[in-house]
C-alpha positions in Angstrom: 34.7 -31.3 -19.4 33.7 -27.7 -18.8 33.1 -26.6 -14.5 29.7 -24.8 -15.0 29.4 -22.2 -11.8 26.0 -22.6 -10.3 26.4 -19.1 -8.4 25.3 -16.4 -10.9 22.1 -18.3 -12.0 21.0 -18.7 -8.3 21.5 -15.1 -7.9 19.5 -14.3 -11.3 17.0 -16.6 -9.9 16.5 -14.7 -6.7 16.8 -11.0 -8.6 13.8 -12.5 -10.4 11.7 -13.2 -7.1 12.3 -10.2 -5.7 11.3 -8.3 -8.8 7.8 -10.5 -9.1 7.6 -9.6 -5.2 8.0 -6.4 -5.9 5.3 -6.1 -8.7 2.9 -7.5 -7.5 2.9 -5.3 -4.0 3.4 -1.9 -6.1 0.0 -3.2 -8.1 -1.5 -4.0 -4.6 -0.8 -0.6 -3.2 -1.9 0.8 -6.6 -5.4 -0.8 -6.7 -6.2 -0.7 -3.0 -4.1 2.5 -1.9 -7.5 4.6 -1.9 -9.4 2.4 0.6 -5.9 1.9 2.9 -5.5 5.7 2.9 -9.3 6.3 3.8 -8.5 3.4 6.5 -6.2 5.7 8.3 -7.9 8.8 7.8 -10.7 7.3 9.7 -8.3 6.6 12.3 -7.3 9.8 12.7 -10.4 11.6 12.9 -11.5 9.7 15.7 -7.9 10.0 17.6 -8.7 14.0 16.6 -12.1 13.7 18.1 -13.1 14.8 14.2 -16.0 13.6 11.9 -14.9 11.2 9.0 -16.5 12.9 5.6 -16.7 10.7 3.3 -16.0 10.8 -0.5 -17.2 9.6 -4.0 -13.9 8.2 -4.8 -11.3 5.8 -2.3 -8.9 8.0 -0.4 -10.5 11.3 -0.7 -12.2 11.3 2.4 -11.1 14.4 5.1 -11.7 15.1 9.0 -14.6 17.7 9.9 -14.4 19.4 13.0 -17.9 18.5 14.8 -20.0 20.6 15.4 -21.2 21.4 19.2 -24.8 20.3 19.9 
C-alpha cells in the first residue's frame, strides 16, 4: 500500500499552535494593554520622583512634576 509521510501534518499541527498562541496573547495585550501601560507609567513616576495623574480611561495616565511644599 501507499507510505503516508507523517512529517508535514506534524508541522501543520504545530503552525496551528503557534497561531492559537499567538491570538490569544495579541487579544490579551489588546484588552489589558491600557492597565499594563499605566502599570509602568507608575513605575516611572516614582523612579522620576514625579506624581502619577491619573486618567478616565486605562493607559492614559502621565507624570506630574510635584510641586514643592
Amino acid at each position: 500500500m501507499f507510505k503516508l509521510n507523517k512529517k508535514g501534518q506534524a508541522l501543520v499541527e504545530y503552525v496551528l499552535i503557534i497561531a492559537l498562541i499567538t491570538v490569544v496573547a495579541v487579544a490579551g495585550v489588546k484588552f489589558l494593554g491600557g492597565y499594563i501601560k499605566d502599570a509602568i507609567t507608575k513605575t516611572s513616576c516614582s523612579i522620576m520622583d514625579q506624581e502619577y495623574v491619573q486618567s478616565k480611561n486605562p493607559g492614559e495616565g502621565t507624570c506630574k512634576v510635584k510641586e514643592l511644599e
